[in-house]
N, C-alpha and C positions, 0 to 999 in steps of 0.2 A: 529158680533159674536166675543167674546175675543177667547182669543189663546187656554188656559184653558178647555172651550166649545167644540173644535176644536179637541182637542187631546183626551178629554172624550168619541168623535163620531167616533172618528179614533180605540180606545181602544176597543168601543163596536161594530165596524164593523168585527175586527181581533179576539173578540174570539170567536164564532161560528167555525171559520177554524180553529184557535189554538184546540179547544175541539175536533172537527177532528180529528185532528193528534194525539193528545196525544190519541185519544181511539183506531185509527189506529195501534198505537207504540205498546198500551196496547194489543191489541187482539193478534198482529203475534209475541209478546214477551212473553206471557201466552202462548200461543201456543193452541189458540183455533180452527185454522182454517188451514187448511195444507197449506204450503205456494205457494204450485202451484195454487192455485187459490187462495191467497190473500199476496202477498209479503211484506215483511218491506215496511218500508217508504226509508231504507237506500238504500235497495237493487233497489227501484223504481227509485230511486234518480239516482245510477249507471247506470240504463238498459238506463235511459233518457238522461244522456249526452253520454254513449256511439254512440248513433244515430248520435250523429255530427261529427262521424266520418268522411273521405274522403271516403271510399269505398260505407256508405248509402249514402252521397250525390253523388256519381258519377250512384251508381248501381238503386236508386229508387225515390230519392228526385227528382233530374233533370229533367227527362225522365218526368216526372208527372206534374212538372212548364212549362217545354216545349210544355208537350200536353193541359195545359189548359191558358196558355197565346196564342198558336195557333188558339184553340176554339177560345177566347174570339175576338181576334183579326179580325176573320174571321165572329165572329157575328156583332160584329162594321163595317167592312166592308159593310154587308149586309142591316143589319137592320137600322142603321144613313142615308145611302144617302134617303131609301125606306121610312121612318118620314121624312124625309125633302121633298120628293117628294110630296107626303099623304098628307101633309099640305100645300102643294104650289097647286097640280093641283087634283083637285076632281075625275075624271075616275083613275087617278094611288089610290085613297085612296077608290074608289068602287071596283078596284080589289085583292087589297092588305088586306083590311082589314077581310075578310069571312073566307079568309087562316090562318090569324093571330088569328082569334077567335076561328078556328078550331083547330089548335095548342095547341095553349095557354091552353085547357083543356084534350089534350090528355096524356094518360099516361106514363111513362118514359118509360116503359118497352115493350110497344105496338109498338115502333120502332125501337128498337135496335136490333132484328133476321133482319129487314130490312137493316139498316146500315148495319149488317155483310154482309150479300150477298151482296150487291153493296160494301162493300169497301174492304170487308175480314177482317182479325182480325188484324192485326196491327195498326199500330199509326191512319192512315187515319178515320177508323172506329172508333177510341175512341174521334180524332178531330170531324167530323164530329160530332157524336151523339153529344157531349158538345157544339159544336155552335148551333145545334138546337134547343135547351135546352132554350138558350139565345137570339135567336132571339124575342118571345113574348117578351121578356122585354125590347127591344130596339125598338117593334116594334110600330106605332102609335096607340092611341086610341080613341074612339070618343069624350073626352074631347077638346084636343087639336086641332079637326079640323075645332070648330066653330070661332078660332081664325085667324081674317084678317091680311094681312099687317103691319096694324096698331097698333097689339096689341089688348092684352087685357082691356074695358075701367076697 
């Protein structure tokens, strides 16, 4: 594909978003739309790098990366050794897997008044409910337990 071609697809990928913005500009500069529910683009521009402040990162960003690298952490702990199991010894993947299927389609919201009473409302309770989240995805499924030793032929 010449260079020409290249910058052509480049050109017609960017004005869709250009046409965007210029009618963004255009609406909250005509003053069609009160600006508390539809801001400049300048003004978006400002509120978005204000956020990299030290204060959002100390007061909301952090707190938030900590509790869901915790989750995640703690779902890898659980879920990886229990597929590694699953696929080595058949009784751990006839017990493990009923739970996992059981999970796997229940709804977010159907255990989280759970979560609170066993953990209360702080951090514990927000890790928890997010590893639980993640354990079905880490957990084994019946594709991979017809797989031996030896692989897949």
């Amino acid at each position: 594909m010449s260079t020409d071609r290249r910058f052509a697809i480049r050109v017609e990928s960017a004005l869709p978003i250009a046409a965007l913005l210029v009618a963004w500009y255009l609406v909250t500069h005509i003053g069609v739309t009160d600006p508390v529910f539809l801001p400049s683009p300048g003004r978006a521009l400002r509120s978005f790098v204000s956020l990299f402040s030290v204060s959002f990162f100390r007061d909301e960003l952090a707190p938030s990366l900590v509790r869901i690298g915790g989750a995640f952490l703690l779902s890898v702990a659980v879920a990886f050794p229990l597929g590694v199991l699953s696929g080595q010894i058949p009784l751990v993947a006839r017990l493990v897997l009923p739970l996992c299927g059981f999970t796997r389609y229940l709804p977010v919201a159907a255990l989280v008044p759970l979560c609170i009473l066993w953990f209360g409302i702080g951090d514990a309770q927000k890790i928890a409910d997010h590893a639980r989240r993640g354990l079905p995805i880490g957990s084994p499924s019946r594709g991979g337990l017809g797989v031996g030793p030896q692989g897949a032929d």
